[in-house]
N, C-alpha and C positions, 0 to 999 in steps of 0.2 A: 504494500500500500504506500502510496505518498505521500509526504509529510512536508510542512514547512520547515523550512529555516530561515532565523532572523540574518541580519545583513544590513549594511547601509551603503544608500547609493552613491555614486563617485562624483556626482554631477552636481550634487544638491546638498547630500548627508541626512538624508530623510530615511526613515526605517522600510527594507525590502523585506518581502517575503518570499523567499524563494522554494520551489515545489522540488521536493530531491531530484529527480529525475527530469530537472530543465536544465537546458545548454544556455537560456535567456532569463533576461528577468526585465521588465518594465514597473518604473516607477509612477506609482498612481499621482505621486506630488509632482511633481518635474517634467512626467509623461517621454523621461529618456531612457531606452532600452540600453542594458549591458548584457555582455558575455559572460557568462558564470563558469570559474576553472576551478576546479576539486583538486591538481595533481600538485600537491605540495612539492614535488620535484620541478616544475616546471617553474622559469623567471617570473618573479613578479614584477612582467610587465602591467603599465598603466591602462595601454591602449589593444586594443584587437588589431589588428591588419586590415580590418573594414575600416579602420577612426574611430568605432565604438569604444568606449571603456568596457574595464574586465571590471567583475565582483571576484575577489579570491575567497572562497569556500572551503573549510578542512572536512574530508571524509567522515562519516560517522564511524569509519573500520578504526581499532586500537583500541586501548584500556577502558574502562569504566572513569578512573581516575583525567585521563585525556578530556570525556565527554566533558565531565564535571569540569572542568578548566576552562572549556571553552563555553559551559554554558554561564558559566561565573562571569567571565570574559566580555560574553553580550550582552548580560545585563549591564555589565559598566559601559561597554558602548552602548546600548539602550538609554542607559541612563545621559551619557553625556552627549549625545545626540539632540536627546529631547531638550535639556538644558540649551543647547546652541540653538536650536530651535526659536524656542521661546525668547531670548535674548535676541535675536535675530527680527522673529517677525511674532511677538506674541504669542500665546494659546493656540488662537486663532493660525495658527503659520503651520499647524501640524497636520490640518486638515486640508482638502483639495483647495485649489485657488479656485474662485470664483470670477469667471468671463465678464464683464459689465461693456462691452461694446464699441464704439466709433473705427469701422474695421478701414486699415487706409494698405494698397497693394505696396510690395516693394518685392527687389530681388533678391533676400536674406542670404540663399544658398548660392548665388553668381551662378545658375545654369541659364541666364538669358528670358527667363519665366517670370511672372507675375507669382509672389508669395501674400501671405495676407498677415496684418497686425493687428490683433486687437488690446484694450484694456483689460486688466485683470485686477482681483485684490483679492487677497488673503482673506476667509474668510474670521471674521473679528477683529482685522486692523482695516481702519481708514487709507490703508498710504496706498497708494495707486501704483502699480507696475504695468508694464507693455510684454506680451506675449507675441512669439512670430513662426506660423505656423508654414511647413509647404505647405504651396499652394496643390502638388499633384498626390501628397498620400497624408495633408492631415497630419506629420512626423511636427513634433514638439522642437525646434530649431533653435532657441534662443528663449531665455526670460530676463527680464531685466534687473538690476537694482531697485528699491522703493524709489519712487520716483516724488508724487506731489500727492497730497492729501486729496483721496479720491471724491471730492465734492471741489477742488482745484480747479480740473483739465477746461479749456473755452475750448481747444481745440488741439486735434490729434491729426496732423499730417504729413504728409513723404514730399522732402527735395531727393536729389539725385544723390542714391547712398545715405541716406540719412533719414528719421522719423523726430517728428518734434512734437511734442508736448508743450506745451502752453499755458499758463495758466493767466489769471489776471497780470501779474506782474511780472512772471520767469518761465522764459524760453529755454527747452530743454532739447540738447540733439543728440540722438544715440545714434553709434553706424547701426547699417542695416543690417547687416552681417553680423555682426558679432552681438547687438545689443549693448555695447560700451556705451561708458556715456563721452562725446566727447567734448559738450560745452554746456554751461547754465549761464545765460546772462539775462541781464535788465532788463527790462521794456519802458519806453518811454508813456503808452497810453496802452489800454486795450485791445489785444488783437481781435479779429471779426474774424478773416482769412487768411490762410498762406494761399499765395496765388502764385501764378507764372507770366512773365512778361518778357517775351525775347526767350533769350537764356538765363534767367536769372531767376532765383526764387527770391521774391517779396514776401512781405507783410502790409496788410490792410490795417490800419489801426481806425477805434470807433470816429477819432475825430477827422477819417475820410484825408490822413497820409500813407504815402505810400514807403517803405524801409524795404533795399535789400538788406537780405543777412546772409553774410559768409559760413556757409554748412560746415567748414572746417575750425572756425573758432567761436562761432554765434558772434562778431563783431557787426554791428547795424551802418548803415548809412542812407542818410534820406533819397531817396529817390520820386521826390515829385507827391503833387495830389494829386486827389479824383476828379476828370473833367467832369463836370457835373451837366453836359449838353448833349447828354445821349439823349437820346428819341426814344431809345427802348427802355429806361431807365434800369439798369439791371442791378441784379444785388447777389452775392457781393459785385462789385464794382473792377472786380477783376475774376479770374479761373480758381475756383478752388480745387487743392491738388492730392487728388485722394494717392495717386500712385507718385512713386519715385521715377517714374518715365514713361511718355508720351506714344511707345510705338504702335500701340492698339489705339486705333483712332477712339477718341468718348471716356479717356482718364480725365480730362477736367472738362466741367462744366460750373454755370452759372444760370440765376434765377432772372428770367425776364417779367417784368412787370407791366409793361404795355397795354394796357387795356383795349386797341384795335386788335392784338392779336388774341386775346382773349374771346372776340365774337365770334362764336360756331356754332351753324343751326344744328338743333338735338341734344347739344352739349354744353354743358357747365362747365367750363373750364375754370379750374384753381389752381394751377400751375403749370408754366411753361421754363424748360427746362433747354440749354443753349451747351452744345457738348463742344470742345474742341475749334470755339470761335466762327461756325458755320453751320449754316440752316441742311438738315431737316431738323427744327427745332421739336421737341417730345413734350407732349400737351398730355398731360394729367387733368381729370375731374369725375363728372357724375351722368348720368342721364338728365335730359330739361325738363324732364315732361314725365310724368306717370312714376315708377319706382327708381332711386338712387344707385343703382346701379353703377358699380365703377366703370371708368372706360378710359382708352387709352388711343392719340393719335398723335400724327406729324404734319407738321406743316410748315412753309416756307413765310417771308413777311407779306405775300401778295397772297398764297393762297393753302387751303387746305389739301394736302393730300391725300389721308384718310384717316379714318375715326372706326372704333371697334371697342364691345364689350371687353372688359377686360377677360371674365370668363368664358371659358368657350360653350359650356353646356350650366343649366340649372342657374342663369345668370341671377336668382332670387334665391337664393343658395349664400349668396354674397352678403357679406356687410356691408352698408348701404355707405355711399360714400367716395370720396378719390381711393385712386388704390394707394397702401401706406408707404410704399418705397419704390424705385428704380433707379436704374442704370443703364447706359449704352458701351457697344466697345466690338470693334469692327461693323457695322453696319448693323447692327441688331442691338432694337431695347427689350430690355427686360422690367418686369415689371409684378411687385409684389400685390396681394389682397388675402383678405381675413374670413374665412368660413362660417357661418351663420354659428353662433355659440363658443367659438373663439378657440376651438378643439382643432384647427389645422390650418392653416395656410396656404394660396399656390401662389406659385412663380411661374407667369408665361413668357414666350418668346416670340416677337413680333420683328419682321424685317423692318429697317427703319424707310425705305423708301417707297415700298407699298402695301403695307401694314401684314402681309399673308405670317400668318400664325404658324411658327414653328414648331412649339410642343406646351405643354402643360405639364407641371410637376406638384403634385400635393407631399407637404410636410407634415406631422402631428406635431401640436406644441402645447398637447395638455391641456391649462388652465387657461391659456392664452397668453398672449404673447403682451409684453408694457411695452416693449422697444421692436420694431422690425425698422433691418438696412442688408440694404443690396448693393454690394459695390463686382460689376462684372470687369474680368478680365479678358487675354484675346480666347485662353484654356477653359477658363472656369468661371462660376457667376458665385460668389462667395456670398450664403445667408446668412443672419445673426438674428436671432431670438432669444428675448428677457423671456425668463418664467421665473418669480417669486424674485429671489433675492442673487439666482444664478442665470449664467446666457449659455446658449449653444449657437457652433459656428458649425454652419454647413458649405461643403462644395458641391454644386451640380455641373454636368460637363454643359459646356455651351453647343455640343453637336445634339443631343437628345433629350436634355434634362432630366438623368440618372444622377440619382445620390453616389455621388463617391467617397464620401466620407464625411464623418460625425464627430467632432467634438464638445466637452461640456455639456450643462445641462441635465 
């Protein structure tokens, strides 16, 4: 029969359970797999020949006296584990971290892919960490240092190589890759957005100036205000930049407010959405007439192209209403809504230039969801759902809308 063995992992120092007869062990706190080596003759190397770390295991073969040694042995690592633990990240630190959302793409692992970032926190400490997942298997990549008091963050975004956190007063930039942190500096007024302009990553601040900032040191310099004679009046007032790079056309967008482009017969339009600085702009709203049904279309600043339920079958099925999230990113928006009772979700796929419906995928999210966001790549269409006090982060492929993976939650 099988039996556990205690162990601590290499990655984190969080308590492993290891099942006698595994060659692996995955840590539920850190979510990083190790190699498990029993052969006390073998070097105790640190790393696998994959990159992975080892757990070094002593055999249960040998004396009565040996067991006892080594079971005496765990408890003092047990003990001092837990002790670093708690020192480290509270009571609260011992247990799974908890997902809390604002998911922005980056290329954590440098295979040229779109990976996903989201917030996380320990459950029982306030302090806010960034987690960063592949984007193609869901694999645990990176966690960060406590970062900013998780009631802090205005804004969680990607420049090139780099994720920033933001809070009212301090700019945070960790690399992508590794989750380092490699600057905290000042701000002069409130950020709104990180945006993009040229090649440069900006800051929007609330009183409507524009700051690049140097992703290598967080060092600011003004760069200009907001013309404030657009026609469309858009907000923010530049691109916000979910991803750390632009090669899938529809990683940044912006809210347009125009009221002419808001007129569409059958449709309530409450939001119009501007990807990538060029029309076919993506119109969110409701049905005009009879039930609220969400709906979803594109249009140029002259004309409509087309308009569609967002559900494809039982459209009174739906929570009445805009749908709660989307995205675009190669020529295809996607686009979230809420199941009558709050027990599932779907995410559809729609071409952006003549609406034809690529697929339909339903999620269960329980009790229902407090948070839904959709941020799609050119691979994957990345979901995030609150339930209760934890989120889960889903990938679907952008060819079929298959779940490929699940974490949190």
């Amino acid at each position: 029969m099988s039996s556990l063995r205690p162990a601590t992992c290499p990655n984190c120092g969080a308590i492993l359970s290891i099942v006698s007869d595994s060659d692996r062990v995955t840590c539920t706190f850190c979510d990083v797999t190790s190699f498990v080596n029993r052969d006390a003759r073998a070097p105790k190397s640190l790393v696998h020949p994959t990159g992975a770390p080892i757990v070094h295991v002593r055999s249960r073969s040998g004396s009565g006296a040996v067991i006892a040694i080594c079971v005496s042995l765990g408890v003092l690592i047990v003990g001092a584990v837990f002790a670093a633990n708690v020192l480290q990240h509270g009571i609260g630190g011992l247990r799974q971290a908890a997902l809390i959302g604002n998911s922005v793409l980056v290329d954590a692992n440098g295979d040229g892919s779109d990976d996903v970032v989201v917030r996380g926190i320990y459950i029982g400490d306030e302090v806010m960490h960034l987690r960063a997942f592949d984007g193609s298997s869901g694999k645990n990549l990176w966690i960060s240092e406590p970062l900013l008091k998780a009631s802090e963050p205005e804004v969680i975004a990607a420049a090139p190589g780099v994720v920033l956190a933001i809070s009212e007063a301090l700019a945070v930039g960790l690399d992508a890759q590794t989750g380092k942190p490699r600057f905290r500096a000042g701000l002069p007024e409130r950020v709104e957005a990180v945006c993009k302009q040229a090649e440069n990553t900006v800051l929007l601040t609330k009183d409507d100036k524009f700051y690049s900032i140097n992703t290598a040191s967080g060092s600011l310099t003004a760069a200009g205000a907001v013309d404030g004679k657009s026609s469309r009046e858009p907000y923010p007032r530049c691109f916000a930049a979910p991803s750390d790079h632009s090669g899938a056309r529809g990683t940044t967008m912006r809210e347009l407010r125009s009221d002419d482009l808001r007129r569409v017969e059958g449709m309530r339009v409450e939001t119009i959405l501007e990807f990538a600085g060029a029309p076919p702009y993506l119109m969110l709203g409701e049905r005009a007439v009879g039930s609220r049904v969400p709906m979803v279309g594109a249009r140029t600043a002259d004309r409509v192209l087309w308009k569609s339920d967002a559900p494809a079958m039982e459209p009174l099925g739906a929570v009445e209403g805009t749908p709660k999230a989307a995205s675009i990113a190669n020529g295809r928006a996607y686009v979230a809504y809420v199941r009558v009772g709050e027990r599932a979700i779907r995410v559809a796929s729609f071409t952006l230039a003549d609406g034809q419906r690529q697929w339909e995928s339903e999620l269960p999210v329980g009790g229902g969801p407090s948070l839904l966001d959709v941020v799609a790549s050119d691979r994957h269409v990345f979901v995030f759902t609150t339930k209760g006090n934890d989120g889960a982060l889903r990938s679907l492929s952008t060819t079929d809308g298959r779940l490929e993976w699940s974490v949190g939650g």
